[in-house]
N, C-alpha and C positions, 0 to 999 in steps of 0.2 A: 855244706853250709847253705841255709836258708836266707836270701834275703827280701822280707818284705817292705813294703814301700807305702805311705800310705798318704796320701792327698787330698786336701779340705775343699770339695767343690761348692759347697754351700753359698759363695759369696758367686761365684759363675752363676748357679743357677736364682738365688735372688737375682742378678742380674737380667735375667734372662726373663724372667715373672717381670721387671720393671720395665724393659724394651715392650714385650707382648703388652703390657697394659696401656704403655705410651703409644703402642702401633696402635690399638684397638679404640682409646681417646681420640685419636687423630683419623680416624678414621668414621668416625661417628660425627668429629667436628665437618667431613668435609663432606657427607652425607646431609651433615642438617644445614653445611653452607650451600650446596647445591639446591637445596629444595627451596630455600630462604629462595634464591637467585632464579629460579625456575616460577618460581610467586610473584615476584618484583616486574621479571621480564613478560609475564602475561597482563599485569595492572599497567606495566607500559602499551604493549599493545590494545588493550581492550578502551586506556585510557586515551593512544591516538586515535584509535577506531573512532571514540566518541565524538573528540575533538572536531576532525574532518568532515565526519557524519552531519554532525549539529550545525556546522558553518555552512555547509552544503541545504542544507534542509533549510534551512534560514533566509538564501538566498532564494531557495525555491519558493518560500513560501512569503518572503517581501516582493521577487514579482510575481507569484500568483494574486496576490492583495491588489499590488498597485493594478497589475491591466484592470482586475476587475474594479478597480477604483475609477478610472480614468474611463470604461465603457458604462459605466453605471450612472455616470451623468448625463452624456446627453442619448443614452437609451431612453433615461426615464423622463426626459424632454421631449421626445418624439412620443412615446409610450402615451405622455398624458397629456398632447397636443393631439393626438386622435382622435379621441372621444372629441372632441370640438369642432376638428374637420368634417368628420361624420353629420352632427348634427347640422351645420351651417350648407352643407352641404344637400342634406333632406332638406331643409327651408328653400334652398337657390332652386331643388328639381319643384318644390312644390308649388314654390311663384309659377316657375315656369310651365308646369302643369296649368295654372291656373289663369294664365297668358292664352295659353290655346286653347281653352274653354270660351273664354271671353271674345276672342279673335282666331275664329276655326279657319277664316281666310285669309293669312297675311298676304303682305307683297309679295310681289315678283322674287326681289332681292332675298325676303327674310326668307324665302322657300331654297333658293338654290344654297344659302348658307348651313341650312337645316341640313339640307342632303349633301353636302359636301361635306361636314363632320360626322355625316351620319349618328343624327343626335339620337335617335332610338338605342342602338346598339352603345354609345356613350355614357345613355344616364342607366342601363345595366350595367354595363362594365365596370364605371366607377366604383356603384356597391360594391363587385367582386375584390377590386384593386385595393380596398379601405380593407374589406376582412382579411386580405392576405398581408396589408403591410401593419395591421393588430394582431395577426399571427404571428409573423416572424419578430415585431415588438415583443413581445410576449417569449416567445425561446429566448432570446436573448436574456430577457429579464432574468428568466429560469437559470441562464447558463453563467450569468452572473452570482448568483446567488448559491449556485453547488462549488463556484472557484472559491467565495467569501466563506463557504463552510469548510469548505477542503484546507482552507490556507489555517483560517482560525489562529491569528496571531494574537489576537485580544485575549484571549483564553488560554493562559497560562496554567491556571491552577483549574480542579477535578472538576467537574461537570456531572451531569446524569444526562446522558445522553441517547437518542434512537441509534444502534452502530445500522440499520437498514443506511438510514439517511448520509451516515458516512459512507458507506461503499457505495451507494450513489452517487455522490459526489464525484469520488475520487472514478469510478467509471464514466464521467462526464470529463473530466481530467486527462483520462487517456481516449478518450472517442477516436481522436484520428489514428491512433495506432493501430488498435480494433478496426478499421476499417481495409480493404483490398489495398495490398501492395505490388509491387510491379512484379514483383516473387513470392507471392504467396495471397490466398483469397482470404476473403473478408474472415474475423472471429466470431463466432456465434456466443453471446452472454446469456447461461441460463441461469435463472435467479429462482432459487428455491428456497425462498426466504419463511423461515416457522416462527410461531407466535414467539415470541423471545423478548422479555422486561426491556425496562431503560438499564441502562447500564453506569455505575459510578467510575469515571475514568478522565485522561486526559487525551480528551476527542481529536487534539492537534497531532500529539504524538501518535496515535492511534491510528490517524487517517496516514500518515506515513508509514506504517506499517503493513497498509491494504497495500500503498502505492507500489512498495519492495516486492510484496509475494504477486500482485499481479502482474507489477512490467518483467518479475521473471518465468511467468507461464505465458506472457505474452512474445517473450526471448525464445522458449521453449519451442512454442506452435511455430516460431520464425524460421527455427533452425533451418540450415540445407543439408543437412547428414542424415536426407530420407534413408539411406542404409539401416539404419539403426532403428526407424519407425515399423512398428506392426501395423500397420494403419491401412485400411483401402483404398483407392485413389481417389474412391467418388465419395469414401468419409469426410466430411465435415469441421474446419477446427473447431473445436468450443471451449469454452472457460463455465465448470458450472460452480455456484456461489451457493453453499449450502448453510442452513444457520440453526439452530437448535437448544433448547435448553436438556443439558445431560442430571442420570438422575445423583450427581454430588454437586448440585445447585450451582453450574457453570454455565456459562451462553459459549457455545460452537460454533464458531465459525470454519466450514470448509472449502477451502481454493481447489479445485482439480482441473487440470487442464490433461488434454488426451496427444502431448506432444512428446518431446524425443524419452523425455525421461532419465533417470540416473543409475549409475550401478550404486551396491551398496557401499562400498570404498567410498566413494564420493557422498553418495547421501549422509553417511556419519560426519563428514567433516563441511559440511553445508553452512553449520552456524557461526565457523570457526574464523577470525579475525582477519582481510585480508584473501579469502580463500575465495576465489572465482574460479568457474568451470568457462568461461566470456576469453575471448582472443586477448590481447594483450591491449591495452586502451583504451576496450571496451567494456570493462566494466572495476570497480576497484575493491572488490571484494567485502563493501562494507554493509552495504543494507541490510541482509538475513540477520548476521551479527548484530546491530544495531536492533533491528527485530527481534531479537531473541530477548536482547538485554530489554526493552522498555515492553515486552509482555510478561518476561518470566523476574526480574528481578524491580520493576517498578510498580506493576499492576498486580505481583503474584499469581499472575496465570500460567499457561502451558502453551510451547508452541514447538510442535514436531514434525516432522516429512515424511510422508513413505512414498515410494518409486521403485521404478521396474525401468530398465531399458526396453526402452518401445510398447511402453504403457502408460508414459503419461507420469505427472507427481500428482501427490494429492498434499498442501501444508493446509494444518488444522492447526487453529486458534483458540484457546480456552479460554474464559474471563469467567473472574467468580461475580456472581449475579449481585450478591452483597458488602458492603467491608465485614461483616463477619466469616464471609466465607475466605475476604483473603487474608485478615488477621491471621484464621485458619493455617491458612498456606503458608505463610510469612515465618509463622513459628515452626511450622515444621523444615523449613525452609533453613531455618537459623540453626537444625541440628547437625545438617549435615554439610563435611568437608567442603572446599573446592573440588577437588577430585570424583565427589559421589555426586556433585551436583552436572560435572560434563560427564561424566557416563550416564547419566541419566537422562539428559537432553538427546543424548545423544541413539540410546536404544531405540 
């Protein structure tokens, strides 16, 4: 006797077709909730990044205004009481000249007073003492007027600007850094600055952007981990400042300093939020970042790094020469991801 047996599994296996499609739904949901959450959580950070950045820069840049406010007065009281002293001055020597024309013999008295001030060597020296305190009137003036460019709080909105006159500035800004420290000799600034337009931009944010990439080749040359430097001992530090118009109608700006330098690991993640290579305290990872954002997503430029351990960085600045050129950029700019836009900073 045969017995067969037969069993309807069709409702199993639709079943099984409705699990796999619910695992596969669900699983697609937690892939596009992730990625949602991975978006949010970098618009958080890029968004504190700003925050902090702005209020920092803010503060920097109310008291670079004010000192230069507060020395700009009575600089230019002294400055433009000189010229007055000078002349009133020429008049007293030339009575005086004209005294001893008239009376080649005085008294007794009026001679031993003559040679007791030794007035020959007096009415020289005076001269010399008026040129040097119209000199140093005059630096100051100068050094007021690259703090009132550097800070540029009035100037909110774009400008057509010289960026020469910016990095000037802003290397007037850092002068005593640049200079010998008790650890380390003086910086040498080489400025190989090329014919390169006025530029349409926002000269405030701008000049914070020199400030970032300089005070971190100025960090660089400081370092004490000569291990790590290829350098000779009787080399030299320098910062050279290279500037150029490229031929897709950009103005280049290049920072290189011949200091520790970066591995590649680290130089990809340079622009990244929070990210310092600086001891703990000393620095908050936000400048580059912040640089990054107000040249490549405010102004539509380019700004990259390249580095070698113990050869020194080189960051380079792009700016398109025109708004046509960064309409340009902007729109190509709109095509691609998030994602295509940090690999691409990032190469």
């Amino acid at each position: 006797t045969v017995i067969v047996a037969f069993q309807d599994i069709r409702e199993r296996k639709e079943a099984q077709k409705l699990l796999a499609d619910y695992n596969q739904t669900l699983e697609n949901q937690v892939v596009q909730r992730t990625a949602e959450l991975q978006t949010t959580l970098s618009q958080l950070q890029r968004t504190q990044a700003q925050l902090v950045h702005t209020e920092k820069m803010s503060s920097l840049g109310q008291l670079v205004a004010g000192v230069a406010h507060e020395i700009n007065n009575p600089i230019s009281f002294i400055f433009g009481n000189i010229r007055y002293t000078k002349e009133y001055i020429s008049d007293l020597i030339s009575l005086l000249n004209a005294y001893k024309n008239a009376y080649p013999n005085p008294k007794a008295s009026i001679r031993e007073l003559a040679d007791s001030i030794d007035i020959n060597y007096l009415v020289d020296d005076i001269q010399r003492i008026l040129e040097s305190m119209n000199s140093g009137a005059e630096r100051i003036r100068n050094i007021v007027l690259s703090l009132r460019n550097f800070a540029r709080l009035d100037e909110s909105e774009t400008k057509t600007v010289n960026l020469h006159e910016g990095l000037d500035s802003t290397l007037m800004v850092l002068q005593s850094r640049l200079k010998s420290q008790t650890n380390r000799q003086a910086i040498q600034v080489i400025k190989n600055y090329g014919d390169i337009p006025k530029v349409h931009c926002y000269p405030s944010e701008l000049n914070q952007v020199f400030l970032n990439v300089l005070n971190n080749a100025i960090d660089a040359l400081g370092s004490k981990d000569d291990r790590s430097r290829d350098l000779s001992l009787n080399e030299s530090l320098t910062i050279t400042i290279a500037t150029e118009v490229t031929q897709d109608h950009h103005v280049s700006i290049k920072i290189k300093d011949n200091g520790v330098g970066m591995s590649t690991e680290v130089c990809k993640r340079i622009f990244d939020p929070f990210f310092s290579t600086k001891p703990v305290g000393s620095g908050t990872g936000l400048g580059l970042s912040m640089s990054y954002q107000i040249i490549v997503e405010k102004h539509r430029g380019n700004l990259y790094c390249e580095s070698e351990l113990g050869r020194g960085t080189t960051v380079t600045i792009q700016l398109p020469c025109s708004r046509d050129t960064a309409t340009s950029r902007a729109l190509g700019i709109a095509k691609n991801t998030s994602s295509t836009a940090n690999i691409s900073r990032l190469s």
